[in-house]
mmCIF file of the N, C-alpha and C atoms, coordinates in Angstrom:
data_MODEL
# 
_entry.id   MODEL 
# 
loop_
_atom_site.group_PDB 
_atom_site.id 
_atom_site.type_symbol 
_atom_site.label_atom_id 
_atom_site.label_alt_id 
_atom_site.label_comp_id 
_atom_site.label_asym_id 
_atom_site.label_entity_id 
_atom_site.label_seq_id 
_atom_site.pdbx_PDB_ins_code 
_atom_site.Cartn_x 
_atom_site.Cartn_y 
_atom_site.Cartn_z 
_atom_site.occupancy 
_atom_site.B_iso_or_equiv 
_atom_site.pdbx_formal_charge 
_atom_site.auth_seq_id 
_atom_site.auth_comp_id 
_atom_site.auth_asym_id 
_atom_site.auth_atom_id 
_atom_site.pdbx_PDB_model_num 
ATOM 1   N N  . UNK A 1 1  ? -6.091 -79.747 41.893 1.00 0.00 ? 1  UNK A N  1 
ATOM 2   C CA . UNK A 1 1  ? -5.513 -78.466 42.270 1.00 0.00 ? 1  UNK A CA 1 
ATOM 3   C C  . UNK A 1 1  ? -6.349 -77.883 43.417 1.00 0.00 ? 1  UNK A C  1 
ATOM 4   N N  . UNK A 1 2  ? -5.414 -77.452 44.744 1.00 0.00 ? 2  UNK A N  1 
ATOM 5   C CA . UNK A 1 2  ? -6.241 -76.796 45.572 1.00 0.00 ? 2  UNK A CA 1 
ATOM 6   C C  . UNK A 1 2  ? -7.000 -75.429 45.054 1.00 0.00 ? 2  UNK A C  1 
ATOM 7   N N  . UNK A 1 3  ? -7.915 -75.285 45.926 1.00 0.00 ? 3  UNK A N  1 
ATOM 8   C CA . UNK A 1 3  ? -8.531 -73.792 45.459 1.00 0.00 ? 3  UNK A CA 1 
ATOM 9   C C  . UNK A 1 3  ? -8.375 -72.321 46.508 1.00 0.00 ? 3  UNK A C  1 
ATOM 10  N N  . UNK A 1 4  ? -8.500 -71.601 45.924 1.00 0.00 ? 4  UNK A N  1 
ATOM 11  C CA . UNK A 1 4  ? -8.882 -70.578 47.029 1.00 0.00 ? 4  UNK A CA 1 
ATOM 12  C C  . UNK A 1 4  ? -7.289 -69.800 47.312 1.00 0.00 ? 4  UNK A C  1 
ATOM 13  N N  . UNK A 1 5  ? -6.567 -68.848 48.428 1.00 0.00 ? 5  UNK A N  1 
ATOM 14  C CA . UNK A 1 5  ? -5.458 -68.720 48.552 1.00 0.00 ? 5  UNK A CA 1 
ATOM 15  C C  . UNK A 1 5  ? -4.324 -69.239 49.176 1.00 0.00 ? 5  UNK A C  1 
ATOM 16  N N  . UNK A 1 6  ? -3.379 -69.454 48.457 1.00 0.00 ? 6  UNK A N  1 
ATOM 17  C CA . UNK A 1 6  ? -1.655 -70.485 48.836 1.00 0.00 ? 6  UNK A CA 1 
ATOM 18  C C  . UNK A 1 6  ? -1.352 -69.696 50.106 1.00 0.00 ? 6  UNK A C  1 
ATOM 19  N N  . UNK A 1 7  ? -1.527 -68.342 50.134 1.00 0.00 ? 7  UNK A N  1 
ATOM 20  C CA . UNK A 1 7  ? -0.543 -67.635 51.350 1.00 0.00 ? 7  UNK A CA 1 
ATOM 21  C C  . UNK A 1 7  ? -1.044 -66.191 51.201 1.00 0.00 ? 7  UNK A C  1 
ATOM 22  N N  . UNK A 1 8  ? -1.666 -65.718 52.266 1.00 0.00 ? 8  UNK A N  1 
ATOM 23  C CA . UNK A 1 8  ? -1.886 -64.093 52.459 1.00 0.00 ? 8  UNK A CA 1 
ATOM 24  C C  . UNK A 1 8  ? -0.475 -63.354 53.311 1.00 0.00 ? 8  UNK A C  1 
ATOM 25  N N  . UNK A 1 9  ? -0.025 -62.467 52.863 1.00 0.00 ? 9  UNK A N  1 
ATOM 26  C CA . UNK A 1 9  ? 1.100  -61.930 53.817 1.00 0.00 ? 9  UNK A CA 1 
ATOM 27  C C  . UNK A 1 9  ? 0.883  -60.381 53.999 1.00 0.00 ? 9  UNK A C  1 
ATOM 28  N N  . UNK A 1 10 ? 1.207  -59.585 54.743 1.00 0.00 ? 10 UNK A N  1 
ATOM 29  C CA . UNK A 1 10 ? 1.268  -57.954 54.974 1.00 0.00 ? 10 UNK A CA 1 
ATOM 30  C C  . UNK A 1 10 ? 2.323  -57.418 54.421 1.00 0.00 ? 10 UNK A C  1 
ATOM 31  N N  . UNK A 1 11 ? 2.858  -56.675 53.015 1.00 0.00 ? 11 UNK A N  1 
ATOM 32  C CA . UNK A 1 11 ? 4.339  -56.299 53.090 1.00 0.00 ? 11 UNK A CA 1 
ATOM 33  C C  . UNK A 1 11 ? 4.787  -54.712 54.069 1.00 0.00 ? 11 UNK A C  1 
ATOM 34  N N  . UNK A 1 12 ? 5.447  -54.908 54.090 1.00 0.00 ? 12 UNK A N  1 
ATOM 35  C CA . UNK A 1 12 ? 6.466  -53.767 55.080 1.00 0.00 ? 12 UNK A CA 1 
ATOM 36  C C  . UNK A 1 12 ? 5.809  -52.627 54.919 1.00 0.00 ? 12 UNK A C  1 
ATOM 37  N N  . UNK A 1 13 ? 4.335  -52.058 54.296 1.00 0.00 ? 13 UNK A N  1 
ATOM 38  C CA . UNK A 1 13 ? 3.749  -51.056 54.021 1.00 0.00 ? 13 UNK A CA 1 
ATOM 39  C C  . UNK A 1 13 ? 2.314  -51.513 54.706 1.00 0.00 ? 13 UNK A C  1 
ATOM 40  N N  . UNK A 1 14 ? 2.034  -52.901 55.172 1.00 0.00 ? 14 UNK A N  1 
ATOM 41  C CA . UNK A 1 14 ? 0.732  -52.984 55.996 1.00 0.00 ? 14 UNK A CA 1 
ATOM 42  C C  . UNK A 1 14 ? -0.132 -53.112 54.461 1.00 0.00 ? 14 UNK A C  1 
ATOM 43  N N  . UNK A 1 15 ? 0.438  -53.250 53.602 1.00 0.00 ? 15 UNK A N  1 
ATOM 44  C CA . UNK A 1 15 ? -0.906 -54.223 52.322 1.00 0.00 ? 15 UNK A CA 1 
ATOM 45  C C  . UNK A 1 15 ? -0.837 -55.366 52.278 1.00 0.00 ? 15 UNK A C  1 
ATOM 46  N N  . UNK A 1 16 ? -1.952 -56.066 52.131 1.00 0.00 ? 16 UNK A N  1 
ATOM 47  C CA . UNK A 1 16 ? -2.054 -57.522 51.914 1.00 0.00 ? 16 UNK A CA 1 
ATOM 48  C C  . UNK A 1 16 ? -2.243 -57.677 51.068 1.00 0.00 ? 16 UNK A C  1 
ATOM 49  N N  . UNK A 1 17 ? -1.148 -58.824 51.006 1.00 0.00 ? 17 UNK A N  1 
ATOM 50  C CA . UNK A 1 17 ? -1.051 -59.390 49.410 1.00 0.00 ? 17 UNK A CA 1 
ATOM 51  C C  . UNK A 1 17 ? -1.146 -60.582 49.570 1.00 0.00 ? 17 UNK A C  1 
ATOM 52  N N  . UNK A 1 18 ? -1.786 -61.473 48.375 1.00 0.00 ? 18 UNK A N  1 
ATOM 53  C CA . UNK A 1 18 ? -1.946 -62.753 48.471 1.00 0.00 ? 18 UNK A CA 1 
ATOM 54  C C  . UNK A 1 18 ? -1.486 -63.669 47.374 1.00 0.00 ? 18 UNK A C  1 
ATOM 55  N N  . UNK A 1 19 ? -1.631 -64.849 47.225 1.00 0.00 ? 19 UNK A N  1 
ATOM 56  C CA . UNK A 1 19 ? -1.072 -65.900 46.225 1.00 0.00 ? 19 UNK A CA 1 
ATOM 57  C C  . UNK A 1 19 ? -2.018 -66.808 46.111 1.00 0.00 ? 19 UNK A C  1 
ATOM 58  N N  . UNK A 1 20 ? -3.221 -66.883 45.027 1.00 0.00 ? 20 UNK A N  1 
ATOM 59  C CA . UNK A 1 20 ? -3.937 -68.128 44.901 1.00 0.00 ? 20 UNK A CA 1 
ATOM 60  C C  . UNK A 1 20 ? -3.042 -69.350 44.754 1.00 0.00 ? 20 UNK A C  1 
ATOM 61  N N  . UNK A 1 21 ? -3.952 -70.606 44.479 1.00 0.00 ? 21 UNK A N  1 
ATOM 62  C CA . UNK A 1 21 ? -3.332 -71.350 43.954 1.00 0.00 ? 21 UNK A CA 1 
ATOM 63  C C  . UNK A 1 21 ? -3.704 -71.587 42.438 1.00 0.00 ? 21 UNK A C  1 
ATOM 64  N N  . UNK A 1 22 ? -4.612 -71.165 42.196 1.00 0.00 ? 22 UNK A N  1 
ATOM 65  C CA . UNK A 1 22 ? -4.620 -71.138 40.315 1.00 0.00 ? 22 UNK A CA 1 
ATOM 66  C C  . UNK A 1 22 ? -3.484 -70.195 39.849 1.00 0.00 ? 22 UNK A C  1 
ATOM 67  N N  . UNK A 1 23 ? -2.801 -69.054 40.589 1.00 0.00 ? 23 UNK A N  1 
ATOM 68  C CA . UNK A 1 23 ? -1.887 -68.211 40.249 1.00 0.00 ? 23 UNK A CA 1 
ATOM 69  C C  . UNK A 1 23 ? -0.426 -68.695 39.776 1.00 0.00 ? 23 UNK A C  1 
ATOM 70  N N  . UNK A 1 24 ? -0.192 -69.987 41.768 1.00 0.00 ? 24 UNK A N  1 
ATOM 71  C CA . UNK A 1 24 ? 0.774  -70.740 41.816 1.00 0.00 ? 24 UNK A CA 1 
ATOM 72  C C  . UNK A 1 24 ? 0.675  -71.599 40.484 1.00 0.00 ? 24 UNK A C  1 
ATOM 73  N N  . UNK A 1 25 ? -0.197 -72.193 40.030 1.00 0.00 ? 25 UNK A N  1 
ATOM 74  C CA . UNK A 1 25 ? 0.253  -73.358 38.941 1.00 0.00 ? 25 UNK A CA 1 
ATOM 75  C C  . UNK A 1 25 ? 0.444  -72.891 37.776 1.00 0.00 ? 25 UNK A C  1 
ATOM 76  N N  . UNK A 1 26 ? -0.251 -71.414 37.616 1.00 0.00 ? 26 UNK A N  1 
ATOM 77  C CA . UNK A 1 26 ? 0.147  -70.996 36.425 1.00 0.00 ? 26 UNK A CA 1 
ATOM 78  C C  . UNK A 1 26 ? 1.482  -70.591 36.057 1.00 0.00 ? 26 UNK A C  1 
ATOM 79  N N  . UNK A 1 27 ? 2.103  -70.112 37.152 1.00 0.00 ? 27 UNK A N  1 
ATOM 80  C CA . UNK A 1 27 ? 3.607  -69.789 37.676 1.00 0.00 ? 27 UNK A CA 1 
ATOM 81  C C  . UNK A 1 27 ? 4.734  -70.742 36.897 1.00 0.00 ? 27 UNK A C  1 
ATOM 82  N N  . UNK A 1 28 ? 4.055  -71.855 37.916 1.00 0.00 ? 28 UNK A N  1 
ATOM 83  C CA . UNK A 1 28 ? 4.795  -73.050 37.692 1.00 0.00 ? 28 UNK A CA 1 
ATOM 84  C C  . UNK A 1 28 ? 4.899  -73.952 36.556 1.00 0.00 ? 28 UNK A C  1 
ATOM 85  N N  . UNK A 1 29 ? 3.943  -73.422 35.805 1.00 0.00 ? 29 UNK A N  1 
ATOM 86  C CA . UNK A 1 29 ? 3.848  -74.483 34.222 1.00 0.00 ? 29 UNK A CA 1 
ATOM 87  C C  . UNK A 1 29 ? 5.371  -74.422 34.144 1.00 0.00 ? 29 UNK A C  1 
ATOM 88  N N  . UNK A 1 30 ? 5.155  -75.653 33.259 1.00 0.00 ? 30 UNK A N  1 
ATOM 89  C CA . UNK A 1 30 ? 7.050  -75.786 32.369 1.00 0.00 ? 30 UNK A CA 1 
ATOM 90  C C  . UNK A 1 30 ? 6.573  -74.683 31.230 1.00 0.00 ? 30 UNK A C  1 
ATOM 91  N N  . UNK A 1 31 ? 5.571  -74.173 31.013 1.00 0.00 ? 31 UNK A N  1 
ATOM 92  C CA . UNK A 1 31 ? 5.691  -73.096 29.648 1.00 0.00 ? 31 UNK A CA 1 
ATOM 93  C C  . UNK A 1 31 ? 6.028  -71.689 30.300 1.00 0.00 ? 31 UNK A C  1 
ATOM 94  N N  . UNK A 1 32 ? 5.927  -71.665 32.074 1.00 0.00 ? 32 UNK A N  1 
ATOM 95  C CA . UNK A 1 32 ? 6.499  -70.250 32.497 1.00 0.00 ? 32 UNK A CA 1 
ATOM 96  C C  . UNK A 1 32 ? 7.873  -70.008 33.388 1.00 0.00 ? 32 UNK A C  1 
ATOM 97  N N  . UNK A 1 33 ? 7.669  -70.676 34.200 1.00 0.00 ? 33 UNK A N  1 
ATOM 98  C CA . UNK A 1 33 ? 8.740  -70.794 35.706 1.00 0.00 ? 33 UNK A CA 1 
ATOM 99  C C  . UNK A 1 33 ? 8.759  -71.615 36.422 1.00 0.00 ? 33 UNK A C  1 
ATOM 100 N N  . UNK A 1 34 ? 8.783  -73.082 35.555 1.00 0.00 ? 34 UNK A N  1 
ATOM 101 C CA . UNK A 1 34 ? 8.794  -73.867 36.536 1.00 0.00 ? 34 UNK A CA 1 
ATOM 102 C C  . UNK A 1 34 ? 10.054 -74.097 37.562 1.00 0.00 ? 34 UNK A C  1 
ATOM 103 N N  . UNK A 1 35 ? 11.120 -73.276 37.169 1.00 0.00 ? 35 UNK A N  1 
ATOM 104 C CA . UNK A 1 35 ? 12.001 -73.202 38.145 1.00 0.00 ? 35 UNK A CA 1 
ATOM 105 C C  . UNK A 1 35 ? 12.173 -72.391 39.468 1.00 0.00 ? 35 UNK A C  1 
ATOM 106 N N  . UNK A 1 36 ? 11.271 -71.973 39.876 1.00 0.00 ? 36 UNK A N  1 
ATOM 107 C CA . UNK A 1 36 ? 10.383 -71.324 41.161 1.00 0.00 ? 36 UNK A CA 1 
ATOM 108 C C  . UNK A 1 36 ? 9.948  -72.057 41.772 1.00 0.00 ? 36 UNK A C  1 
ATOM 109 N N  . UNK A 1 37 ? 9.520  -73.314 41.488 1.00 0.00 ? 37 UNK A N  1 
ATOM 110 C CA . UNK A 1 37 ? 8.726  -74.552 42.329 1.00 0.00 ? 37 UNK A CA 1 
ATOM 111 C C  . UNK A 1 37 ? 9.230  -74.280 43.839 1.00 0.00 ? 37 UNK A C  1 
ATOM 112 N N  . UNK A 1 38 ? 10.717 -74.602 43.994 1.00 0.00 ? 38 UNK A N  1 
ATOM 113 C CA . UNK A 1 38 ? 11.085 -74.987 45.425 1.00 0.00 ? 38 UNK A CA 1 
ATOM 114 C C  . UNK A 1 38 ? 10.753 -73.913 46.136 1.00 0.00 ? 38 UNK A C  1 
ATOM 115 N N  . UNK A 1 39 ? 10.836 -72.777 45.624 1.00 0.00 ? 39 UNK A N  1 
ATOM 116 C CA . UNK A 1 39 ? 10.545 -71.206 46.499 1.00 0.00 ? 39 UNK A CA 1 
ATOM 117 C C  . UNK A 1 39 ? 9.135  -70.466 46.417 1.00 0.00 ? 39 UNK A C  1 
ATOM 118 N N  . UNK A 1 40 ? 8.154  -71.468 46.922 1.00 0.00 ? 40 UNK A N  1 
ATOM 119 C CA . UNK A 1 40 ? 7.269  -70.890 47.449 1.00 0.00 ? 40 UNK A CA 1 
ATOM 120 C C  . UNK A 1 40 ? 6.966  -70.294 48.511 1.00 0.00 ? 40 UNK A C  1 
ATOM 121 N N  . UNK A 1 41 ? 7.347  -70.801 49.493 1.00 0.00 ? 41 UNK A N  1 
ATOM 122 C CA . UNK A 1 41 ? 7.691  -69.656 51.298 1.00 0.00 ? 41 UNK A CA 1 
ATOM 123 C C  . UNK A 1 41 ? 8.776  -68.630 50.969 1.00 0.00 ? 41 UNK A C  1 
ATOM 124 N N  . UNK A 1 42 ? 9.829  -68.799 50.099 1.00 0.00 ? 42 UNK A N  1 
ATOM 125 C CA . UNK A 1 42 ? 10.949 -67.947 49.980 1.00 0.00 ? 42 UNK A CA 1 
ATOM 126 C C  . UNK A 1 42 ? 9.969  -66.662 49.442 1.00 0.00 ? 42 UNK A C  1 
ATOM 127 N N  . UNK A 1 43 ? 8.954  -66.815 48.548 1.00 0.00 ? 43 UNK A N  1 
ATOM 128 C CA . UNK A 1 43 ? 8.621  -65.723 47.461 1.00 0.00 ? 43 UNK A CA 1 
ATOM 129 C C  . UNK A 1 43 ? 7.472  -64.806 48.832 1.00 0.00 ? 43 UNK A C  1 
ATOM 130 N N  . UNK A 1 44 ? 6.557  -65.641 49.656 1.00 0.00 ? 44 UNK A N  1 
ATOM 131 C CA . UNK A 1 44 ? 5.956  -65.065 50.335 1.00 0.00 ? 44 UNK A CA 1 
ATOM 132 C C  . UNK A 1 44 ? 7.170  -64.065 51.846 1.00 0.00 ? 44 UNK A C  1 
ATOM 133 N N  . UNK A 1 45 ? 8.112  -64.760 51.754 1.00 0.00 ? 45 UNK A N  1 
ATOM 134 C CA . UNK A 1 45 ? 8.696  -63.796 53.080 1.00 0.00 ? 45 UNK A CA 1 
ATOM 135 C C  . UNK A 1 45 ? 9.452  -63.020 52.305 1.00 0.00 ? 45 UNK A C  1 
ATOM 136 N N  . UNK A 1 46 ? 9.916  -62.855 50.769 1.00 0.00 ? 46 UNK A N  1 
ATOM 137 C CA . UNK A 1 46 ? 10.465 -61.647 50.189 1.00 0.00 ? 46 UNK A CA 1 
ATOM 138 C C  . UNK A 1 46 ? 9.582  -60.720 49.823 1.00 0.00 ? 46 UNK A C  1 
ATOM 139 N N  . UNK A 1 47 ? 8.343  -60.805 49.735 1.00 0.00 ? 47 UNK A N  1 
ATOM 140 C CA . UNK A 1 47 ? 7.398  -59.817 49.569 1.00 0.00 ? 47 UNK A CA 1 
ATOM 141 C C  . UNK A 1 47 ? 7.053  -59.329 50.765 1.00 0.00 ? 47 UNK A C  1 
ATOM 142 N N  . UNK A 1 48 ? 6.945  -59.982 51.907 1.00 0.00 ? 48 UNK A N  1 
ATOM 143 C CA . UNK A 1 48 ? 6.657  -59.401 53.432 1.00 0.00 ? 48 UNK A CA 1 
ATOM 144 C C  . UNK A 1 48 ? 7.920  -58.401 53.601 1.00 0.00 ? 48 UNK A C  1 
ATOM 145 N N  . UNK A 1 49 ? 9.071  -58.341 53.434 1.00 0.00 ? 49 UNK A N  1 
ATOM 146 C CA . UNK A 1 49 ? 10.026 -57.731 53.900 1.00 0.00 ? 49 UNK A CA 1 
ATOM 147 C C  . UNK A 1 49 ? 11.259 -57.123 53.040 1.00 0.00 ? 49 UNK A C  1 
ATOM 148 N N  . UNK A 1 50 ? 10.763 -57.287 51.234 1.00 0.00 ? 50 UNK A N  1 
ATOM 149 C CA . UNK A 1 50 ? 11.707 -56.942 50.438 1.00 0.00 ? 50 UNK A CA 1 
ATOM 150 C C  . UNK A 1 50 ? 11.328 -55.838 50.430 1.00 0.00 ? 50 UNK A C  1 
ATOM 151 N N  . UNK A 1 51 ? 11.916 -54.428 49.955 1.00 0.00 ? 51 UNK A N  1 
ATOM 152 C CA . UNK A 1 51 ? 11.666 -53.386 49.334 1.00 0.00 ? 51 UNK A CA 1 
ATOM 153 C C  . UNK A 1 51 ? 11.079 -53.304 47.715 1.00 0.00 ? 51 UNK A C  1 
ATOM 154 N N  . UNK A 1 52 ? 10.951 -52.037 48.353 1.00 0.00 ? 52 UNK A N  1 
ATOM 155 C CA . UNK A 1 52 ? 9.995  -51.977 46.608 1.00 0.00 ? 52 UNK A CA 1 
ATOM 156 C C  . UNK A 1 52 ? 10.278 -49.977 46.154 1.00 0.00 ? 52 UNK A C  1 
ATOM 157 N N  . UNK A 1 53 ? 10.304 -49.724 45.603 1.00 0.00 ? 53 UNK A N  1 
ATOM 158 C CA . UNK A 1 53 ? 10.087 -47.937 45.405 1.00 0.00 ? 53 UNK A CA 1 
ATOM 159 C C  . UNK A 1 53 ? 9.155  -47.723 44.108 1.00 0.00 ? 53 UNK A C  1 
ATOM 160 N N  . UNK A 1 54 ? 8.042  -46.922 44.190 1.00 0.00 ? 54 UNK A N  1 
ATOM 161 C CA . UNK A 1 54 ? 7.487  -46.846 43.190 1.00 0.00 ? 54 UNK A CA 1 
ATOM 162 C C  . UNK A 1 54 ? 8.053  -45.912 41.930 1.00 0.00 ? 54 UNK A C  1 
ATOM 163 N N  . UNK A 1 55 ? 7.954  -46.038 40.649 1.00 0.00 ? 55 UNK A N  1 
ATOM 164 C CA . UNK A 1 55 ? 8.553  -45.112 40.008 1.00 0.00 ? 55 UNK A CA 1 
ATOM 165 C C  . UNK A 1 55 ? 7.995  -44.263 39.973 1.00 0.00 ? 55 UNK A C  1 
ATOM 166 N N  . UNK A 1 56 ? 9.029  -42.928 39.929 1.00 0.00 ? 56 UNK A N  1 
ATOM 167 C CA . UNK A 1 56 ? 8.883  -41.738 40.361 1.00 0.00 ? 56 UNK A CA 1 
ATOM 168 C C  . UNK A 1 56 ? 7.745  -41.098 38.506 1.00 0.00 ? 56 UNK A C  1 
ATOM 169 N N  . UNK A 1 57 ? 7.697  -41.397 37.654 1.00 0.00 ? 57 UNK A N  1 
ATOM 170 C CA . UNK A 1 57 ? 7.305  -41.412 36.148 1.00 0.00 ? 57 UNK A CA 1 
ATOM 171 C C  . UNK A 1 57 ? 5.841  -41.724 36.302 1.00 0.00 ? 57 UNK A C  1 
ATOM 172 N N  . UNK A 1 58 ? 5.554  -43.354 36.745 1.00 0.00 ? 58 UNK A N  1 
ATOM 173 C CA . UNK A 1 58 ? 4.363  -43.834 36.447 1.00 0.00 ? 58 UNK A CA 1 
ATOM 174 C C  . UNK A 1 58 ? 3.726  -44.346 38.363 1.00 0.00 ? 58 UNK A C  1 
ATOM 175 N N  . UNK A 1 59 ? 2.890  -43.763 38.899 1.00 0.00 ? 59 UNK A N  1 
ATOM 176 C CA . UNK A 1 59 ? 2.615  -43.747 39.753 1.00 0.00 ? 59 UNK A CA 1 
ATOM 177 C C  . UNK A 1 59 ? 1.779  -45.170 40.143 1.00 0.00 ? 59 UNK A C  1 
ATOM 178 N N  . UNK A 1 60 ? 1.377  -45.955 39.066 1.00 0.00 ? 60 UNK A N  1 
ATOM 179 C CA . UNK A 1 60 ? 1.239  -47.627 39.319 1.00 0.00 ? 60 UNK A CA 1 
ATOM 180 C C  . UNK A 1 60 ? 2.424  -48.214 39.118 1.00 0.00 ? 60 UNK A C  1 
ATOM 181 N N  . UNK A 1 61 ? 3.307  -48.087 38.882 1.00 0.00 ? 61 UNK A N  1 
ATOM 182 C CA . UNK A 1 61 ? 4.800  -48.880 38.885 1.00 0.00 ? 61 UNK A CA 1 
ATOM 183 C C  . UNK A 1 61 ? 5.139  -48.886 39.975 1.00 0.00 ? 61 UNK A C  1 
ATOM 184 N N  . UNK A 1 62 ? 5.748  -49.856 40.304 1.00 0.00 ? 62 UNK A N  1 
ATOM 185 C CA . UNK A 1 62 ? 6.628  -50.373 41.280 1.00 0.00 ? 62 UNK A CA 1 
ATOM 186 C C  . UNK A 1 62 ? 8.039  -50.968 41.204 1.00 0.00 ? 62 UNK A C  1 
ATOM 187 N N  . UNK A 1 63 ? 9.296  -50.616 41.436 1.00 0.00 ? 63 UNK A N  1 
ATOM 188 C CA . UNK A 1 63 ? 10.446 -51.669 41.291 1.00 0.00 ? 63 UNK A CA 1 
ATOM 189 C C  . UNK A 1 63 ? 10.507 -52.476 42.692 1.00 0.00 ? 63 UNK A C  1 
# 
């Protein structure tokens, strides 16, 4: 298993967010999601440019 981070990206708010790769495999077990495998670039350019709104209730939430 590689080490260290899969992909750093900026989302549409100028935070960087990142993706180890101990994160990725944990992802990917067959005991979590291994049906995510093929969309690893898909998941980093929907976080660069998807929306998000925080809830208006709990000020660490995010949708």
């Amino acid at each position: 298993m590689p080490s260290g981070k899969a992909w750093t990206v900026r989302d549409r708010y100028g935070n960087e967010i990142y993706l180890t790769w101990e994160r990725w495999v944990h992802i990917i077990d067959p005991d979590n999601h291994a049906e995510v495998e093929p969309f690893f670039d898909y998941i980093a350019e929907t976080i660069r440019t998807g929306l998000r709104r925080q809830d208006m209730y709990d000020v660490n939430s995010y949708q």
